[in-house]
Legacy VTK file of the C-alpha trace (Angstrom):
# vtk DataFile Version 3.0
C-alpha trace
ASCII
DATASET POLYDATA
POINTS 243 float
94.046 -49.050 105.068
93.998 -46.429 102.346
91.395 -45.364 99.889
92.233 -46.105 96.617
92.618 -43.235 94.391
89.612 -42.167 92.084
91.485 -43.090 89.324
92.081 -46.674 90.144
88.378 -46.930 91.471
87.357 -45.715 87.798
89.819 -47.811 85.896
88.099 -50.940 87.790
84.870 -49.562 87.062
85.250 -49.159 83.610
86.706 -53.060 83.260
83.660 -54.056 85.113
80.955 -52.265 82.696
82.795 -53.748 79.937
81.675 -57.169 81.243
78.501 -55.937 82.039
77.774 -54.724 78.918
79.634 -57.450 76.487
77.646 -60.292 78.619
74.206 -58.971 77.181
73.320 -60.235 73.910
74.594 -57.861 71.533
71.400 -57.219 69.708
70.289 -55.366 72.779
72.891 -52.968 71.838
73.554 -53.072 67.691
72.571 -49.624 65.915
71.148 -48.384 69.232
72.996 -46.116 71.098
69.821 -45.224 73.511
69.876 -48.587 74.289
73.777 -48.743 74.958
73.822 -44.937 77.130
71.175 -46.145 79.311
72.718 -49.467 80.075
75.961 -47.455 80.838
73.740 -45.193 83.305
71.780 -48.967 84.767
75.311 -50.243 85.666
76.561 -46.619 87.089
73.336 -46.385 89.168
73.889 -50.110 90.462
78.352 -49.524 91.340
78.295 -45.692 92.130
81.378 -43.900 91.488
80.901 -43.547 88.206
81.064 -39.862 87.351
78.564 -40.230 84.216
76.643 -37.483 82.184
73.278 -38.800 83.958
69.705 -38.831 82.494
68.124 -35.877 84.032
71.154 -33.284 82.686
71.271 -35.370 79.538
67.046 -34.459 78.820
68.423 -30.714 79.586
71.060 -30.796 76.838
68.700 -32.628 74.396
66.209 -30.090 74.611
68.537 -27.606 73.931
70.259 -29.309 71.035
66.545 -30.260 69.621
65.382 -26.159 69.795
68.815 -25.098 68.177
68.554 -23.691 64.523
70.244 -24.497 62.337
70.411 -27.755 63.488
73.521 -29.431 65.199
75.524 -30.823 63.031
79.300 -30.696 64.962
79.887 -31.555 69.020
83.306 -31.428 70.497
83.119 -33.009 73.734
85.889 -32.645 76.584
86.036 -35.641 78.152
85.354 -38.793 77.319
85.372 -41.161 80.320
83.170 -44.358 79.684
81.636 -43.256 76.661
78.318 -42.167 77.879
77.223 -38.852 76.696
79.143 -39.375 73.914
76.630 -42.042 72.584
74.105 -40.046 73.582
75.110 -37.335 71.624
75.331 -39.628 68.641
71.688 -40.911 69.125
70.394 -36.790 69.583
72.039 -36.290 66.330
70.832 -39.903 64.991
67.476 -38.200 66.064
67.253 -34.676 64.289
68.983 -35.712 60.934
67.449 -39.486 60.456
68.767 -43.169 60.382
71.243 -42.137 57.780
73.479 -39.502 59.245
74.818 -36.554 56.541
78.993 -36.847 56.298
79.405 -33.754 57.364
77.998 -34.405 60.649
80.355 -35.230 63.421
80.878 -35.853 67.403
84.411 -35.647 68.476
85.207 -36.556 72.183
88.356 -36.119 73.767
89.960 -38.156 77.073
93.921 -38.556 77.528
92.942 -42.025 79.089
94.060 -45.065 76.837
91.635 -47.363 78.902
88.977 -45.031 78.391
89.609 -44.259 74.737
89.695 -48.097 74.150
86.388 -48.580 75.732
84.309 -46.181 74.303
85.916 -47.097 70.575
84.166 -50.593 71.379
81.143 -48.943 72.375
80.455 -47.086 69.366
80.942 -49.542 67.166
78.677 -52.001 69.280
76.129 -48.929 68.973
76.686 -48.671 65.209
77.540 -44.969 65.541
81.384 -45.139 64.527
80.804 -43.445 61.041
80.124 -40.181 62.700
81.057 -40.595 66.339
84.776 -40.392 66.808
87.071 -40.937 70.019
90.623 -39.496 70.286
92.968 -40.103 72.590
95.088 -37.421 74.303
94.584 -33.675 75.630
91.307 -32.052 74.245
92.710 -28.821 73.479
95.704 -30.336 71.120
92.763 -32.822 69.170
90.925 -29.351 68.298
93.727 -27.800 67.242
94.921 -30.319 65.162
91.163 -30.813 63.837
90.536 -27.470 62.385
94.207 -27.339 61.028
93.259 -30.552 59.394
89.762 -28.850 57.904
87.670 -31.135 59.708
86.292 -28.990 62.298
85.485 -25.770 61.107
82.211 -24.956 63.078
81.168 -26.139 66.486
77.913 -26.123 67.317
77.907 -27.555 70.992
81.495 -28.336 72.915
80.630 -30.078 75.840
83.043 -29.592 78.993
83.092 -32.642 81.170
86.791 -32.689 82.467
89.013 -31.270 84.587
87.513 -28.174 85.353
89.996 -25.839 85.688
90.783 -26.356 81.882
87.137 -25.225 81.322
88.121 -21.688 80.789
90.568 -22.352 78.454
89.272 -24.632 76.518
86.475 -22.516 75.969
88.696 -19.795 74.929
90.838 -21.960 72.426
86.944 -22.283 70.737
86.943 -18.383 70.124
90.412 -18.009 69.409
90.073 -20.575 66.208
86.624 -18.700 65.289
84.782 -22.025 65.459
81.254 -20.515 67.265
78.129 -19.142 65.245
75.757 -17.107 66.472
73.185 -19.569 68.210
75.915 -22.240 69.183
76.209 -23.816 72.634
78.838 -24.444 75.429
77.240 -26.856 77.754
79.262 -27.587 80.842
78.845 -30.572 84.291
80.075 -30.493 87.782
79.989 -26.494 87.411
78.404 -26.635 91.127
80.785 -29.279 92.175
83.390 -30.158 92.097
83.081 -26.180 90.686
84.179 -24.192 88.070
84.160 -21.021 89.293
86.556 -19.315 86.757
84.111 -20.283 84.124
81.074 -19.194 85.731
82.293 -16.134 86.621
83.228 -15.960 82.554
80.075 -16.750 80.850
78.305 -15.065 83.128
80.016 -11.797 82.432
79.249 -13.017 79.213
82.680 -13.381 77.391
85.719 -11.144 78.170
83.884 -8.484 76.776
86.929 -7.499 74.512
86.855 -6.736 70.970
86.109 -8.765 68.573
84.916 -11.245 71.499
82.286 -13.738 71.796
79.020 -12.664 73.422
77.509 -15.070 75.528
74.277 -15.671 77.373
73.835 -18.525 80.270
71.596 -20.214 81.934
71.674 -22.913 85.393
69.622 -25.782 85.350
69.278 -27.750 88.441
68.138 -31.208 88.226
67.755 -33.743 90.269
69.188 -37.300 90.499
68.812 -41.040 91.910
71.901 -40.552 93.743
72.649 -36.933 94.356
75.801 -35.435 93.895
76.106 -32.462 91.295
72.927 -31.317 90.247
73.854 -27.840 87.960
73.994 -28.176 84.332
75.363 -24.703 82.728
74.403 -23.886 79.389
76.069 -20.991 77.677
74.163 -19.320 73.842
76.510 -17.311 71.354
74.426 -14.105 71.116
77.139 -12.344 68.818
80.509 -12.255 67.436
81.702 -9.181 67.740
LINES 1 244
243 0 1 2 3 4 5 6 7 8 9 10 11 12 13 14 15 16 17 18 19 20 21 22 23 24 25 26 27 28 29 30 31 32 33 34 35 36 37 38 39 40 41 42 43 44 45 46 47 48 49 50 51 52 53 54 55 56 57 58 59 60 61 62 63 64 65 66 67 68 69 70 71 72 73 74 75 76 77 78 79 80 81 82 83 84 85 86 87 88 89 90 91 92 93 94 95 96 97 98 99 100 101 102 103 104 105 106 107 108 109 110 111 112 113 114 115 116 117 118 119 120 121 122 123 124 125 126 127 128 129 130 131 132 133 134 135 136 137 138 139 140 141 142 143 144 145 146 147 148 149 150 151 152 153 154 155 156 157 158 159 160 161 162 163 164 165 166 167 168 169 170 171 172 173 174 175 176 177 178 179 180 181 182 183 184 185 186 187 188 189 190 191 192 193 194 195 196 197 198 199 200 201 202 203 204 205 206 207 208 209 210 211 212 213 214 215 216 217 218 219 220 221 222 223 224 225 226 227 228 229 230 231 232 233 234 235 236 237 238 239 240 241 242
C-alpha cells in the first residue's frame, strides 16, 4: 500500500489538533497565546509529523527578538502551517510592548493553504491576538507586495522563512528590493540543515550579493536540540548596513 503524501498526512493532522484544541475549555486558551503555542507543540510532540516551529528554536528567536533595538514592532512570516510560531510571535511581541499592543505593531504570516489559513484565523482569535496578528491566504511574496503598496508594511523588522525552501532566496530578496530592512533587522530562517537551503546559506553567508546599494548581512547557526530530532539548525541573519 502507498504512503500517503505529506500533504494529506498534514491536512489530517491539522483537523485533528483542531479537536484537540477546541475540546479543552477555552479559558485555557483566551488572551493567551503561550498557552495556545505550547498546546499546538503538546499535540505535535504526541502525533509526529507535524513540521512545527518547536520550543528549543523558538527560545533562539525570542532571545534575539528580546536583544533587538529598537524594538520589534513588524514580523512577516513565510509560512503559516498550523499557526504555531505565528502565536508565538504574537505573545514575544505581547511581551516587549505590554498587554495593550501599539497599532502600529503587526505580525503578518503567509500560507497558500485554505485549511491552514482557516485554522490559524480560529486560533488567533481563541488566543485574543487577532488585533495585531494577521493571516493571509495565498503566495507570501504577492501578500508583501501588495502590503507595502497598500502602506501597511513599510519596515520589517524580522521575516521569518518557514516554507518551501527554495523560495527562501527570493523571498529574501523581494525584502531588499522594496527597501523594507533597517540596520539591526533580522531574517530568521528553519529546516536550513534539512530539508536544506543551500542557495540561501550560501547567500547570507557571503553576506548579501555584495552589489551596490545591497544589503549587508551578518549570520549566525544555532543548533538545538529536540524531543524528537529531525532539523536542529536555526539560521539567523543581522542587517549590518544598507549600502
Amino acid at each position: 500500500m502507498a504512503a500517503k503524501p505529506l500533504s494529506e498526512i498534514f491536512a489530517e493532522r491539522a483537523v485533528e489538533l483542531r479537536k484537540y484544541i477546541f475540546d479543552q475549555p477555552a479559558s485555557t486558551f483566551t488572551n493567551n497565546p503561550w498557552a495556545l503555542a505550547n498546546a499546538i507543540e503538546d499535540f505535535a510532540n504526541q502525533v509526529g509529523h507535524m513540521m512545527i516551529f518547536r520550543k528549543s528554536k523558538l527560545d533562539v528567536a525570542r532571545e534575539q527578538l528580546l536583544a533587538q533595538q529598537p524594538a520589534p514592532r513588524t514580523i512577516v512570516e513565510f509560512g503559516t502551517f498550523v499557526g504555531k510560531s505565528a502565536l508565538a510571535w504574537g505573545a514575544i511581541l505581547r511581551d516587549i510592548h505590554g498587554e495593550t499592543v501599539p497599532e502600529d505593531v503587526n505580525i503578518y504570516t503567509f500560507d497558500p493553504d485554505a485549511q491552514m489559513v482557516e485554522l490559524t484565523r480560529e486560533f488567533v482569535k481563541l488566543a485574543g491576538v487577532e488585533d495585531f496578528v494577521h493571516v493571509l491566504q495565498g503566495p507570501g511574496a504577492d501578500s508583501l507586495r501588495k502590503l507595502n503598496a497598500e502602506g501597511k508594511v513599510t519596515t520589517v523588522d524580522m521575516a521569518f522563512f518557514d516554507h518551501w525552501e527554495k523560495f527562501y532566496v527570493s523571498d529574501l530578496k523581494l525584502i531588499e528590493e522594496l527597501k523594507l530592512w533597517r540596520v539591526g533587522s533580522l531574517a530568521i530562517a528553519d529546516n536550513t540543515d534539512f530539508p536544506g537551503a543551500p542557495d540561501y546559506l550560501e547567500y547570507v553567508r557571503a553576506g548579501g550579493s555584495g552589489e551596490p546599494e545591497s544589503v549587508r548581512y551578518q549570520t549566525k547557526s544555532f543548533e538545538t536540540t529536540g524531543k524528537r530530532g529531525g532539523p536542529s539548525i536555526v539560521e539567523v541573519s543581522t542587517v549590518m548596513a544598507l549600502e
